[in-house]
MIVOLUM-722626 format. One record per atom (N, C-alpha, C, CB): x, y, z; residue in three letters. Coordinates in steps of 0.02 Angstrom, whole numbers, plus 50000, padded with zeros to 5 digits. Glycine has a CB too. Example, Ala and Ser with C-alpha at 12.3 -4.5 7.8 and 13.67 -1.06 7.14 Angstrom:
2
506604971650390ala 506154977550390ala 506604983550390ala 505654977650452ala 506424988850354ser 506844994750357ser 506455000250394ser 507044997050286ser 
REM end
This chain:
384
512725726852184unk 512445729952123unk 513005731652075unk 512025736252140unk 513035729152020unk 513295732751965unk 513515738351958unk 512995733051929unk 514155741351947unk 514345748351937unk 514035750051892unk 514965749951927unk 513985748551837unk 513725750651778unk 512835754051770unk 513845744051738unk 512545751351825unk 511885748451841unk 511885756651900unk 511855738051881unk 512305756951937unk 512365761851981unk 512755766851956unk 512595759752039unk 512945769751900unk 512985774051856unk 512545776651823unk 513285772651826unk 512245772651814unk 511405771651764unk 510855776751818unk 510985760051763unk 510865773651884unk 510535777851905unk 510665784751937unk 510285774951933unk 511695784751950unk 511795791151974unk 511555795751924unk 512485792251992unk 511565793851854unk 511475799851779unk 510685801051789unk 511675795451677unk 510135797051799unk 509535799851825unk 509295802951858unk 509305798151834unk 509555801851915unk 509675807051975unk 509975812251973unk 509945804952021unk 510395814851940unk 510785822351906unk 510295824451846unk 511715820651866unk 509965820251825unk 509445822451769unk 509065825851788unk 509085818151737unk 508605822551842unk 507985823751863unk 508225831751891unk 507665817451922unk 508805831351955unk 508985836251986unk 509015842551941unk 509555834552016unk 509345841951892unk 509435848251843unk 508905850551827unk 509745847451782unk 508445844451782unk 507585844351749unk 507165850351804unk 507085833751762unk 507455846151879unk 506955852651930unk 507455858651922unk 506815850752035unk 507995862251949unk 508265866051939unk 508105869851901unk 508625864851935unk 508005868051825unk 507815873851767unk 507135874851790unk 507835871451678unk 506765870251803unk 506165872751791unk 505835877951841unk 505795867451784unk 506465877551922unk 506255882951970unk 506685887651943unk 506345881752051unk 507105888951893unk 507175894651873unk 507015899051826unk 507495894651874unk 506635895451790unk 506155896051742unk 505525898951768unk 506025889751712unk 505285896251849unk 504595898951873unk 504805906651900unk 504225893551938unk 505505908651906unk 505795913651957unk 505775917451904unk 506515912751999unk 505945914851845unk 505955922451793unk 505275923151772unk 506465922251716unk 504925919551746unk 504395918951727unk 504015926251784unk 504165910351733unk 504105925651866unk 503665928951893unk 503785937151907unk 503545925151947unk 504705935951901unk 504995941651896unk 504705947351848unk 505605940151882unk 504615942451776unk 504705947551730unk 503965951151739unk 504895944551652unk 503565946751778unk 502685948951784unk 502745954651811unk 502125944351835unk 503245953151861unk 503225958951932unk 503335964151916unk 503675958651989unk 503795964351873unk 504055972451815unk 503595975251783unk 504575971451748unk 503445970351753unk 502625972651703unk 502185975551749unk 502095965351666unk 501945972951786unk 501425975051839unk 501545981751845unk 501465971451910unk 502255983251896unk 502575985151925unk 502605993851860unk 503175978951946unk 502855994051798unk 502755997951753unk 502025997851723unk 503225996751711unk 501795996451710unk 501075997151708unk 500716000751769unk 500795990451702unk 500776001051819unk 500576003251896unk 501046008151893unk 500655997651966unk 501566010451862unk 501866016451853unk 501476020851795unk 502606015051836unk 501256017551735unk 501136022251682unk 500196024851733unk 501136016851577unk 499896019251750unk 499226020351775unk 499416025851813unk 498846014351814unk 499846026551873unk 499986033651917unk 500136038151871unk 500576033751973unk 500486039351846unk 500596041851789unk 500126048151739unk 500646035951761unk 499656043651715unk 499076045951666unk 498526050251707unk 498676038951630unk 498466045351805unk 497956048551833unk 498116053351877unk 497576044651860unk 498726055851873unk 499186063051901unk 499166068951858unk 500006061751907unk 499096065551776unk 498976072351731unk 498396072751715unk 499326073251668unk 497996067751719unk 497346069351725unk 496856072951769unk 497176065351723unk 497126073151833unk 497016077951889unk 497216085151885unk 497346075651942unk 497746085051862unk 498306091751835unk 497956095451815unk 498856091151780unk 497986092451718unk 497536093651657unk 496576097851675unk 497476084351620unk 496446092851711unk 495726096151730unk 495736101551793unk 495176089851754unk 496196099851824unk 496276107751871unk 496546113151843unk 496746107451932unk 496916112851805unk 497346117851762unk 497256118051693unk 498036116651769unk 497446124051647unk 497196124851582unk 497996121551545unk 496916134251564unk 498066116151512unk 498486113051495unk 498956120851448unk 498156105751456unk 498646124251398unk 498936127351347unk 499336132951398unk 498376130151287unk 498876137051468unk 499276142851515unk 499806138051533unk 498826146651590unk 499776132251570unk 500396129251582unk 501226130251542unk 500166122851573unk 500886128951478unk 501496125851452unk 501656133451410unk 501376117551400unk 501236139351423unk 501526145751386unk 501936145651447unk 501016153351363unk 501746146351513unk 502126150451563unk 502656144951567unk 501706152851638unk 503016140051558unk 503506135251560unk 504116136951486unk 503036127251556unk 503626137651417unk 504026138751397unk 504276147651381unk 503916134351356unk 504296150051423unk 504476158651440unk 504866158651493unk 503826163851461unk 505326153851488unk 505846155051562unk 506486156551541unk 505946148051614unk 507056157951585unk 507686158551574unk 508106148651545unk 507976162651658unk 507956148551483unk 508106142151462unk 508856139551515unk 508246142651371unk 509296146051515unk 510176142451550unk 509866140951611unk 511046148651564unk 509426142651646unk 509596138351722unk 509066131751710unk 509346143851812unk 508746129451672unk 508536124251669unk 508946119651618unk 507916125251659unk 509666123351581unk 509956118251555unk 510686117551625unk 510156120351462unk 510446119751670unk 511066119851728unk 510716113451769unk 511166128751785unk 510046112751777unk 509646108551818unk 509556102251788unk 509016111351833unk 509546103751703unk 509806095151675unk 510406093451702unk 509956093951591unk 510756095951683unk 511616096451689unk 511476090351766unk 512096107851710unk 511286093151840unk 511396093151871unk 511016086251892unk 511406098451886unk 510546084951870unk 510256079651841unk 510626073651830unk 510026081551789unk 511066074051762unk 511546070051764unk 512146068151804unk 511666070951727unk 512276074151839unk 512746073751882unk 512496067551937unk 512876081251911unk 511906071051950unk 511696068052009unk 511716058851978unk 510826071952038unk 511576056551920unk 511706048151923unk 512316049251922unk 511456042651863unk 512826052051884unk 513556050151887unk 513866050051933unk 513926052851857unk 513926052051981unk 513946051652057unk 513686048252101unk 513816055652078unk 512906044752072unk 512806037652104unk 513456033952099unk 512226033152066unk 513556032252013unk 514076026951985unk 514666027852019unk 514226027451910unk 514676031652027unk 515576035252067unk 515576029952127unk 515596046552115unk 515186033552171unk 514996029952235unk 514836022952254unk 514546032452252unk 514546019452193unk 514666013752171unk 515276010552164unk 514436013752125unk 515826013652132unk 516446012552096unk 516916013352156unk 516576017752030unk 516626017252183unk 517406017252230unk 517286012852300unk 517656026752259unk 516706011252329unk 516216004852341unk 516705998652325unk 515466004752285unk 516485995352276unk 516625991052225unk 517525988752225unk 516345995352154unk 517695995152199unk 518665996152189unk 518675993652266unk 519146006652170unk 518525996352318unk 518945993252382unk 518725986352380unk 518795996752461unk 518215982752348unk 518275975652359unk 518545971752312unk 517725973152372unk 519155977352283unk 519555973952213unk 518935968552178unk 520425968252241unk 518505974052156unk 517945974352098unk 517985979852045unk 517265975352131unk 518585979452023unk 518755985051975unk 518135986951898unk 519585982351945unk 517925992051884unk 517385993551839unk 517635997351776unk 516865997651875unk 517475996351709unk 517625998651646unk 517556004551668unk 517255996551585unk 517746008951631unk 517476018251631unk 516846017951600unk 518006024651577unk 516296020751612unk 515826023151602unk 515126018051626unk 515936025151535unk 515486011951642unk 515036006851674unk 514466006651741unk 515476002551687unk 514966012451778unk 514786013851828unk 514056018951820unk 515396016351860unk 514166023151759unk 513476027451737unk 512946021451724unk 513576032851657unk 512996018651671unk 512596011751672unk 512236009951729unk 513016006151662unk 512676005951775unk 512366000551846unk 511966009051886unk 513355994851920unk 512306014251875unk 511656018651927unk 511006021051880unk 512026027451967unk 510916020751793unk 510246021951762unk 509966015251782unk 510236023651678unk 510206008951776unk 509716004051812unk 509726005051872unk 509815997451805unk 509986004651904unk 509806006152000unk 509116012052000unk 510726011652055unk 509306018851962unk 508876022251961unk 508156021451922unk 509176026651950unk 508196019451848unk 507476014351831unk 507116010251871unk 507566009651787unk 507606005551891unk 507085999251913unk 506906003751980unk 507495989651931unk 507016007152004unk 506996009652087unk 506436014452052unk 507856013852138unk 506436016852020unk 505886021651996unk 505176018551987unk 506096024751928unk 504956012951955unk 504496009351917unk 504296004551964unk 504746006451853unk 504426003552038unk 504355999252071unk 504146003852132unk 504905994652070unk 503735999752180unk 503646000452246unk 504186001352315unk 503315995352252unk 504026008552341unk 504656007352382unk 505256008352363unk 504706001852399unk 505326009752298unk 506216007152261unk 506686002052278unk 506746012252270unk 505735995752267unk 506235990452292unk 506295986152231unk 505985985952361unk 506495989052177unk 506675983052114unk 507355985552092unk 506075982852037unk 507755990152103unk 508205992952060unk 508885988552102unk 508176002452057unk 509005984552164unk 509485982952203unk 509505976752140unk 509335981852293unk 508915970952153unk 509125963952126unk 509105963952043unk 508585957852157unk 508945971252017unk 509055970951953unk 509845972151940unk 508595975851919unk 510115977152006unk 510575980251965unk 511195975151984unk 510665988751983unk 510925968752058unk 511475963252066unk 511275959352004unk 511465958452142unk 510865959351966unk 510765953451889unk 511155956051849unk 509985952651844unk 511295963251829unk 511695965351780unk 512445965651800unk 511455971551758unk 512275964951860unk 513245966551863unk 513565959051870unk 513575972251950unk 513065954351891unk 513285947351884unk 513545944051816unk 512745943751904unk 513275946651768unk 513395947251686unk 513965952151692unk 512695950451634unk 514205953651716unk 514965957951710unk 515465954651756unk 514925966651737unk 515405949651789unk 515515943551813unk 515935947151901unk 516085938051745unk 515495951151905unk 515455952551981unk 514845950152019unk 515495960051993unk 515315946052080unk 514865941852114unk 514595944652154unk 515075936952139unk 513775939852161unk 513175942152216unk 513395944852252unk 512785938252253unk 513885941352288unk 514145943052382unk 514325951552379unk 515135937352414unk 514675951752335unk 515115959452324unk 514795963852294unk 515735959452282unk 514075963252248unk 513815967652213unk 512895971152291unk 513625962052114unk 512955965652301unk 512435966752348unk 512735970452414unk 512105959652366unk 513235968952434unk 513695972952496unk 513515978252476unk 514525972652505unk 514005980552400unk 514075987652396unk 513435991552373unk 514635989052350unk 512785990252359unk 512185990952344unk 511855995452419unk 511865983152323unk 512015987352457unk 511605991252559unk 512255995252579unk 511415982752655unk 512955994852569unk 513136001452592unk 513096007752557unk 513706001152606unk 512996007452489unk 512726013152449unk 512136016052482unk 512526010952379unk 511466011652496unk 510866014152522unk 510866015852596unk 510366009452509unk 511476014352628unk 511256015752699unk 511486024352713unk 511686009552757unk 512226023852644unk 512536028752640unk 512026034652637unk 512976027952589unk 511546035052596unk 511056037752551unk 510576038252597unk 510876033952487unk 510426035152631unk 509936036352681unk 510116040952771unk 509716028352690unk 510676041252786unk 510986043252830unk 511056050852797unk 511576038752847unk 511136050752720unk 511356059052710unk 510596061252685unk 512116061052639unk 510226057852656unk 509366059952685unk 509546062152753unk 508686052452691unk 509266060352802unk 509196062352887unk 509646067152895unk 509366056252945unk 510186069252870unk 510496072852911unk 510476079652859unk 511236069552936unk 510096079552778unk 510026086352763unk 509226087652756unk 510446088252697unk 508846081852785unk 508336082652819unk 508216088652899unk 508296075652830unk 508536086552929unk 508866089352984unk 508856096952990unk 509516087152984unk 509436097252937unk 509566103952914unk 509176107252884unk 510016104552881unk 508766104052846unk 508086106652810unk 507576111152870unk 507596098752778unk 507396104452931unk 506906106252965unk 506946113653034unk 506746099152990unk 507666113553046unk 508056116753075unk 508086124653047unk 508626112953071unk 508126124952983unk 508256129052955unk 507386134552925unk 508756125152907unk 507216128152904unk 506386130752862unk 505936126352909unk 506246127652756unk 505666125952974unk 505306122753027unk 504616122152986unk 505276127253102unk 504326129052957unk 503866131852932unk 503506127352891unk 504076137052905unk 504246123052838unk 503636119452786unk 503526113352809unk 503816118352705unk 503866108852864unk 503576103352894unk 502906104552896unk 503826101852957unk 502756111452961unk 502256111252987unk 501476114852940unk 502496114153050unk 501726113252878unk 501176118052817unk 500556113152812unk 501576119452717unk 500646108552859unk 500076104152855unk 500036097652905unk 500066101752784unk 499416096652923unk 499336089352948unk 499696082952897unk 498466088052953unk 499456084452850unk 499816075652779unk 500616077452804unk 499676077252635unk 500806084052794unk 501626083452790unk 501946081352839unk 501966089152779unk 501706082452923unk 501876080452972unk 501796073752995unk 501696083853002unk 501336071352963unk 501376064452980unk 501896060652913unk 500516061152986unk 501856063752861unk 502256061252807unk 503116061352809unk 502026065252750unk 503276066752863unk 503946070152870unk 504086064252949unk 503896081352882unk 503726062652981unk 503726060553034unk 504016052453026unk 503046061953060unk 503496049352973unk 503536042552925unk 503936041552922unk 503376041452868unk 504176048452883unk 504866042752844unk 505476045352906unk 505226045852727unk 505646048752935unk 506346049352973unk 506356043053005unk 506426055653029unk 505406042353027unk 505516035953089unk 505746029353054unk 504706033853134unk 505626028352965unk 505676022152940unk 506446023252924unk 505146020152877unk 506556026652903unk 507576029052879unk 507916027752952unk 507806040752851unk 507726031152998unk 508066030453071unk 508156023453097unk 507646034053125unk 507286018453079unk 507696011553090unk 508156007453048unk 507286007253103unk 508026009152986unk 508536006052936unk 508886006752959unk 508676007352878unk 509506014852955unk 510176015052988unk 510366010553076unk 510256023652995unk 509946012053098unk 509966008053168unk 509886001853161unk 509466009753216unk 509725998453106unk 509715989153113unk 510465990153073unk 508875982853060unk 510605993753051unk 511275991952999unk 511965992853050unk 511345998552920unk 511775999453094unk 512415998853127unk 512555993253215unk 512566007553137unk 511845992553235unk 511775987053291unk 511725981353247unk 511105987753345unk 511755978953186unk 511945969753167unk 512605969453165unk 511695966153087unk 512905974353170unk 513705973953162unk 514045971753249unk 514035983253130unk 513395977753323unk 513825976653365unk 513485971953414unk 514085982753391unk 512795972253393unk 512285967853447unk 511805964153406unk 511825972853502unk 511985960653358unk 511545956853307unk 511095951153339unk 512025953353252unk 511395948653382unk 510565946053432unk 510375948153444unk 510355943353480unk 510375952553488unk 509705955853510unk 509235959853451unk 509915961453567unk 509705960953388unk 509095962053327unk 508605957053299unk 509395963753266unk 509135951253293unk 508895944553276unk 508365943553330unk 509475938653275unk 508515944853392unk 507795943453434unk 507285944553427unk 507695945253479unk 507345952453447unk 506585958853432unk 506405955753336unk 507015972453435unk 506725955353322unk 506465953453248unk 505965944653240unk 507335953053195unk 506355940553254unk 505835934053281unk 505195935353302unk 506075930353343unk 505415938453353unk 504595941353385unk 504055944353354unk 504645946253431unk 504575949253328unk 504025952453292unk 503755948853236unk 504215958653268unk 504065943153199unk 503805938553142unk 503255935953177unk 504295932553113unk 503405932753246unk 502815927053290unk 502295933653274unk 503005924053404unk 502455936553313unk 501815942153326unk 501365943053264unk 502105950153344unk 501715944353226unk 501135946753138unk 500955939653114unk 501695951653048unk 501105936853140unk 501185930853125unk 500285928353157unk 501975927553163unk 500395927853241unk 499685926453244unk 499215933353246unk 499575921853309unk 499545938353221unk 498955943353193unk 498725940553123unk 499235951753182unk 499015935453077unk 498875933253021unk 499105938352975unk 498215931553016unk 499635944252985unk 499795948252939unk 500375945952891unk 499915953852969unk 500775939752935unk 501135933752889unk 500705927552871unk 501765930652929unk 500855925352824unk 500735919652831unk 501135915252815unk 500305918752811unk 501805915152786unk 502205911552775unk 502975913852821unk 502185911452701unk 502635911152884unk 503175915252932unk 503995911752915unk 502935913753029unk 503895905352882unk 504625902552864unk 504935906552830unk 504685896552829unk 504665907552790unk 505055911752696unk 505245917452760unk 504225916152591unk 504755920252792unk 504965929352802unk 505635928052853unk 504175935552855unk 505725921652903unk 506155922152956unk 506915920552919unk 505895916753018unk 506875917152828unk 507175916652810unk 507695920852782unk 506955914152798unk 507105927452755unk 507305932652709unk 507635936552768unk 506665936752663unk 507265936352831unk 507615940652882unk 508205943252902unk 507555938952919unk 508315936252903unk 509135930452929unk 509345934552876unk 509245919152918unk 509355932452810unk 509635935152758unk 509705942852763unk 509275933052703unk 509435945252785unk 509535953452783unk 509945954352827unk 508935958252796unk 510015952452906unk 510435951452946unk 511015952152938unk 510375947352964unk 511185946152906unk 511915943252866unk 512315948252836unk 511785938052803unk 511785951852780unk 511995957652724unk 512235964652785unk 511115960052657unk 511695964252822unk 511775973452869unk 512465969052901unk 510855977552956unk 512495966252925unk 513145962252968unk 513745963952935unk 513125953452968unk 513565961752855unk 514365962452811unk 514485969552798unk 514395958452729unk 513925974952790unk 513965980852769unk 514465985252842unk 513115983452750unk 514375982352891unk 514305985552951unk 515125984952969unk 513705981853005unk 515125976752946unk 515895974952970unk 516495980452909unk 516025963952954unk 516075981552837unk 516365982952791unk 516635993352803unk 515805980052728unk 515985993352836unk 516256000152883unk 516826002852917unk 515986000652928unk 517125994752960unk 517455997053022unk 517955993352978unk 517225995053110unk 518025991352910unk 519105986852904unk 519115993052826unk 519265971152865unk 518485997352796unk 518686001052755unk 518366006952772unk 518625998852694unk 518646012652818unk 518506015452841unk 518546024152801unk 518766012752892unk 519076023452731unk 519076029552713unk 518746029252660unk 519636032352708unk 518626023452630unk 518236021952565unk 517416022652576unk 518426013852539unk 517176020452649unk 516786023252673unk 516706030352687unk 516756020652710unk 517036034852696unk 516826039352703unk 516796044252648unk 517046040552747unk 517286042252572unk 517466046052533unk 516796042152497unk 518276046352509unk 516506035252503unk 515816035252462unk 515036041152494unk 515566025752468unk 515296040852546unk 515006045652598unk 514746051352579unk 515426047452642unk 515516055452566unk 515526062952531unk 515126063752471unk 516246065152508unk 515436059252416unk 515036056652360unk 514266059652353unk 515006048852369unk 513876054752406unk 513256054252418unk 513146060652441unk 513076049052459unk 513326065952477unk 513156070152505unk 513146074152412unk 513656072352578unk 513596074752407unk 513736079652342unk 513276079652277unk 514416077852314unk 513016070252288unk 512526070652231unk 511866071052264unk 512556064352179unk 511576071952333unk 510996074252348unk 510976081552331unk 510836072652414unk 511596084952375unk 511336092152341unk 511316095052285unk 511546096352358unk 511666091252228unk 511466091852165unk 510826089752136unk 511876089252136unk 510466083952161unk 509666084552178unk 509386090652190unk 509486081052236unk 509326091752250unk 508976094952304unk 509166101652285unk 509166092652379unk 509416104252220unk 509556109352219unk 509156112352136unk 510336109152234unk 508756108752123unk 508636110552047unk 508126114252059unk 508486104851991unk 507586113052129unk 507116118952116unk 507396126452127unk 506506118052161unk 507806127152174unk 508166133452161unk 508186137452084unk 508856131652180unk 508596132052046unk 508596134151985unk 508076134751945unk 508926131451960unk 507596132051955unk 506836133751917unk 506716138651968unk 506136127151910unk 506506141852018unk 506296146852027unk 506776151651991unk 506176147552091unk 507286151651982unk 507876157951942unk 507576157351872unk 508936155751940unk 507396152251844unk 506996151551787unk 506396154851757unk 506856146751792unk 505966155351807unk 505276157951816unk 505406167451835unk 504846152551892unk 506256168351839unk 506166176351843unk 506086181851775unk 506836178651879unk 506206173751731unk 506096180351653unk 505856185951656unk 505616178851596unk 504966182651699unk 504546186851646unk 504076187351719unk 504186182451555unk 504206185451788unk 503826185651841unk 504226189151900unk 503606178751855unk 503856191951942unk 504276196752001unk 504066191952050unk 504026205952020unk 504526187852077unk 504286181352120unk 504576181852209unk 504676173552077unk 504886188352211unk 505166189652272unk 505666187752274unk 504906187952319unk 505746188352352unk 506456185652383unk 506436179352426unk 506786191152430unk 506646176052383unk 506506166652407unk 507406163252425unk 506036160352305unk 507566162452474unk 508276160152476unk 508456153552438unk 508446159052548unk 509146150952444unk 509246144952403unk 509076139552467unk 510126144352363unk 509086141352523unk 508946135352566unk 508216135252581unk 509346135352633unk 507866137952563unk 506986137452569unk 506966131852496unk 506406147752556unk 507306134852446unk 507036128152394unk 507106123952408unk 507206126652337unk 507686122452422unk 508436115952434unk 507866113152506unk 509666120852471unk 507766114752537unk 507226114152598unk 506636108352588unk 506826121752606unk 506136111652523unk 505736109852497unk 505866102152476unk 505636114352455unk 506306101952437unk 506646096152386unk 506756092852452unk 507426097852327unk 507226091452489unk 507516086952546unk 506876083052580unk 507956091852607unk 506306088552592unk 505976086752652unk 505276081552593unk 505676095552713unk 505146085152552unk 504706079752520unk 505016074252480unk 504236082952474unk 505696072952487unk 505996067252453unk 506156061452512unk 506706069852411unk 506186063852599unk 506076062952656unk 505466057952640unk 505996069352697unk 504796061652631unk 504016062652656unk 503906055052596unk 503476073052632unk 504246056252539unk 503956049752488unk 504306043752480unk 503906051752417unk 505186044052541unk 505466039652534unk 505396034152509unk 505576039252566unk 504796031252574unk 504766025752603unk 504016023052593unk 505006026552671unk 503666026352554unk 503046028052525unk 502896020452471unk 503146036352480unk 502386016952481unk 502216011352411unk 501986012452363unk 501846006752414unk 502366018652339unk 501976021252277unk 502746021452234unk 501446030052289unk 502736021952150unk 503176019952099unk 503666026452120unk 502836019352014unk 504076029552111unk 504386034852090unk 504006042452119unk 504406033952011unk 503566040452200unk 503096046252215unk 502706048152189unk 503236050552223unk 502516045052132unk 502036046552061unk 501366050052096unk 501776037952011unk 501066054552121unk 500486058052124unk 500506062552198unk 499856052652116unk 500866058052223unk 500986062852302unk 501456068052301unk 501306058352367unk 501636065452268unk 502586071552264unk 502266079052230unk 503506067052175unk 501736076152181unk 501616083352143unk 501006086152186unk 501386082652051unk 500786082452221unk 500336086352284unk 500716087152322unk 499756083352320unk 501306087352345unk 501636090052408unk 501956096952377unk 502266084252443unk 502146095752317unk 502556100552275unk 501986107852264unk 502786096052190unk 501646104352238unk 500636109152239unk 500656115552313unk 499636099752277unk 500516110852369unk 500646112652433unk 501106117952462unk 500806107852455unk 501796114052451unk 502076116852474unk 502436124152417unk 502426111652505unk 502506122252353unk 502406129052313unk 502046135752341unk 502006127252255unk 501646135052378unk 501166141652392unk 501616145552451unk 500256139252425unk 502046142352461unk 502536146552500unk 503176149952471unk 502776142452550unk 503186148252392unk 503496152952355unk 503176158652299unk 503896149252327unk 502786153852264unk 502446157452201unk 501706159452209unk 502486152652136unk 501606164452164unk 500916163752159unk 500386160652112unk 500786168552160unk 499976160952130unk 499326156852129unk 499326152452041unk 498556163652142unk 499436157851995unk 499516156251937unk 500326152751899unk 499306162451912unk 500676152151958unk 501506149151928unk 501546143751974unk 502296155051936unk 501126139752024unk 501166135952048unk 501436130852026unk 500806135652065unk 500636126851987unk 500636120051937unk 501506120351899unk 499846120951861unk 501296127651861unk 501796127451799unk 502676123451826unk 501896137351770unk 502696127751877unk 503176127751942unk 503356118551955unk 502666132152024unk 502766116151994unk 502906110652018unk 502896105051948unk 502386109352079unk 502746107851876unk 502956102851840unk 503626103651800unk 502436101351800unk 503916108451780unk 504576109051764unk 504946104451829unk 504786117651759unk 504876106151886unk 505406104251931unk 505286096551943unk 505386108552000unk 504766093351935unk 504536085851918unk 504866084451865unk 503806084451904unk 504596086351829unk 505066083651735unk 505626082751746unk 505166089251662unk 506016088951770unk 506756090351757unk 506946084251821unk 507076100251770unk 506666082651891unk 506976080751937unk 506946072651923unk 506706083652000unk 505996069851895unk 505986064451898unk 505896061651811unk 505486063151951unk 505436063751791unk 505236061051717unk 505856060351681unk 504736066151673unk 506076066351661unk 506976066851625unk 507226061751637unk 507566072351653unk 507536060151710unk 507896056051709unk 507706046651725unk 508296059451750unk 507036048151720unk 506696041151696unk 506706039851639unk 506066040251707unk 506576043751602unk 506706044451538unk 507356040551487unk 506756051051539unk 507736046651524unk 508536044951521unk 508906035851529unk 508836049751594unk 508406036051598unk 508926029351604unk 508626024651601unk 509326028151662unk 508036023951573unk 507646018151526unk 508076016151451unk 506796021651501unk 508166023851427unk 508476021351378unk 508956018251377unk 508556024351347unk 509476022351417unk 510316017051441unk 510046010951482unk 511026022051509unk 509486007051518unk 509486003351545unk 509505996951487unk 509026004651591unk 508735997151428unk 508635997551378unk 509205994051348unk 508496003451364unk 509575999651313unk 510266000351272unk 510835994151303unk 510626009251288unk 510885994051375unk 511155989451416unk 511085982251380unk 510805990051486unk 510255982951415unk 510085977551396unk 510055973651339unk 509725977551409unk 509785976351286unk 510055974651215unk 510765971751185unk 510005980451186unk 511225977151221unk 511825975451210unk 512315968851246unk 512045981151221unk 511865965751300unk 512185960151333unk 511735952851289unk 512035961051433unk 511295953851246unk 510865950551202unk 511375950551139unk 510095954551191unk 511725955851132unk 511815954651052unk 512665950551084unk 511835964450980unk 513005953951119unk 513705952651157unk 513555943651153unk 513765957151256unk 512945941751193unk 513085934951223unk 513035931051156unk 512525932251286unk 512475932551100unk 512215930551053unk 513095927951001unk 511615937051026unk 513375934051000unk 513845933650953unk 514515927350989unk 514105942450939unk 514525925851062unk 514605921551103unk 514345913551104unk 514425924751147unk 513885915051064unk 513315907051062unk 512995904351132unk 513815899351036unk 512725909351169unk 512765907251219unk 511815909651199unk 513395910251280unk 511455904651241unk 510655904251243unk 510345907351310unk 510405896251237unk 509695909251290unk 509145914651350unk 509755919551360unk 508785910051449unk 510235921251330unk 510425928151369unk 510125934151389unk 510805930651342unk 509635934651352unk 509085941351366unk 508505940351393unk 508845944851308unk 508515935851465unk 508115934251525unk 508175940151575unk 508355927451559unk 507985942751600unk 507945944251654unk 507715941551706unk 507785947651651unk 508355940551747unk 508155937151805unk 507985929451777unk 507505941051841unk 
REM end
């Protein structure tokens, strides 16, 4: 055959190949961007039918007198702390990152944690904010391999210091576990779902067959329960998770202080969390005689229902959190500062900073549109 003739057809064959290529990546964004939509839309719907429950249980106008009659400085200490708490994601991120000589601009690191924290908010599980926040940092031309590492050791980090001021929570305040049947099975849920995470992350590092085993099985098994049905894709994604807990695990034992100083990190920005209802109850002393409530009964509260909604398929805890908050409030306030109670400390803990980092996610985003644009470069403002 003709070279010329067999040139002819190698260029068709690279045609075609590409022709498919775009167009499966074209179907990947195309479904992505649905999934978001959905995904925020099924946030605003929880959303509307949480204050609508509120609203008709409660007199909207008493609410918002007894909210705005508080000591304004400790609820501008609980923003404050608020922010702290993402900037200290980013930290933990950054110093993550720096040991895999993945060095980060200053202030970038605030950025990659308002998306980590958006997309993780607006999604199920808080499972959209990881592959959004490996899409944005790939545009900062840090690679998959290294942005996804430091993502599952961020979360395992984060999940290990859950359980252990969980722990301390239950140890300390036994009382509000047991304030109910929902909480005990809800408090029960999630340690047992956090406890296996950490345990597949640190056995793929020393006995990864035998995870890889019990895991097969368990695919066969749901499998002829018909609860899979595409047992390939799942044994695929599996493997793949494997791989990642494997690298996180190995990344443990050759960076061992960077691990632990992302560690501290994480500890420092949970209790800057877990510490704002404190400060709304100091809030609510303007003008109310609310007793003697310690800082570890709040701090208590916060840990154990952030425990209870972990692992929960609902957006950002959107309707349970303010019924656990409902609930478990009656073990501080009374009857009439409840609601008021459990929505300052919602706003300030979750709305605010949804709020917040929509806009910087937003702002992000825009700005890698106008960046690429002025670049000549085309679809830069795809997601995914």
């Amino acid at each position: 055959m003709p070279e010329e003739h067999t040139n002819q057809i190698d260029d068709i064959d690279l045609s075609s190949i590409n022709e498919h290529i775009l167009e499966e990546s074209n179907k990947r964004t195309k479904e992505s961007k649905k999934k978001y939509i959905i995904s925020i839309l099924f946030s605003i719907l929880l959303i509307i039918i949480t204050a609508i429950v509120i609203f008709t249980e409660y007199d909207a106008k008493d609410l918002f007198d007894i909210i705005g009659n508080v000591y304004y400085r400790y609820v501008f200490i609980a923003i404050i702390l608020v922010i702290l708490y993402i900037a200290l994601e980013g930290i933990a991120l950054k110093v993550i990152l720096h040991s895999m000589k993945c060095p980060i601009v200053p202030g970038k690191s605030f950025v990659y944690a308002s998306i980590d924290y958006y997309f993780s908010a607006i999604t199920p599980s808080a499972t959209g904010g990881q592959p959004m926040l490996v899409y944005y940092m790939a545009k900062d031309k840090i690679s998959i391999a290294n942005s996804s590492l430091a993502l599952i050791m961020n979360t395992a980090l984060y999940k290990i210091v859950l359980l252990l001021l969980s722990l301390i929570a239950l140890i300390c305040c036994p009382s509000i576990v047991g304030s109910s049947v929902l909480m005990i099975v809800l408090f029960i849920l999630g340690a047992l779902i956090n406890v296996s995470v950490v345990l597949i992350c640190f056995l793929a590092a020393f006995r990864k067959d035998l995870v890889e085993k019990i895991g097969y099985k368990c695919i066969r098994f749901f499998t002829k329960l018909k609860f899979v049905r595409h047992p390939d894709k799942v044994n695929k994604s599996f493997q793949k998770k494997m791989d990642e807990y494997e690298e996180g695990a190995n990344f443990l034992k050759k960076k061992p202080l960077s691990s632990i100083l992302a560690g501290l990190i994480n500890l420092i920005q949970r209790v800057a969390m877990f510490s704002i209802a404190f400060f709304v109850f100091l809030a609510f002393q303007k003008n109310f005689d609310l007793g003697h409530h310690s800082y570890i009964e709040l701090f208590s509260i916060q840990v154990i229902i952030a425990l209870c909604v972990d692992s929960l398929p609902l957006p950002g805890g959107v309707g349970i959190s303010e019924l656990l908050y409902i609930s478990l409030y009656e073990i501080i306030y009374a009857a009439e500062m409840i609601a008021p109670a459990m929505l300052l400390t919602r706003g300030i803990c979750f709305y605010f900073p949804l709020l917040l980092t929509a806009c910087i996610s937003l702002a992000n985003h825009f700005y890698i549109i106008v960046k690429n644009k002025k670049r000549g470069e085309k679809n830069s403002g795809r997601i995914l």
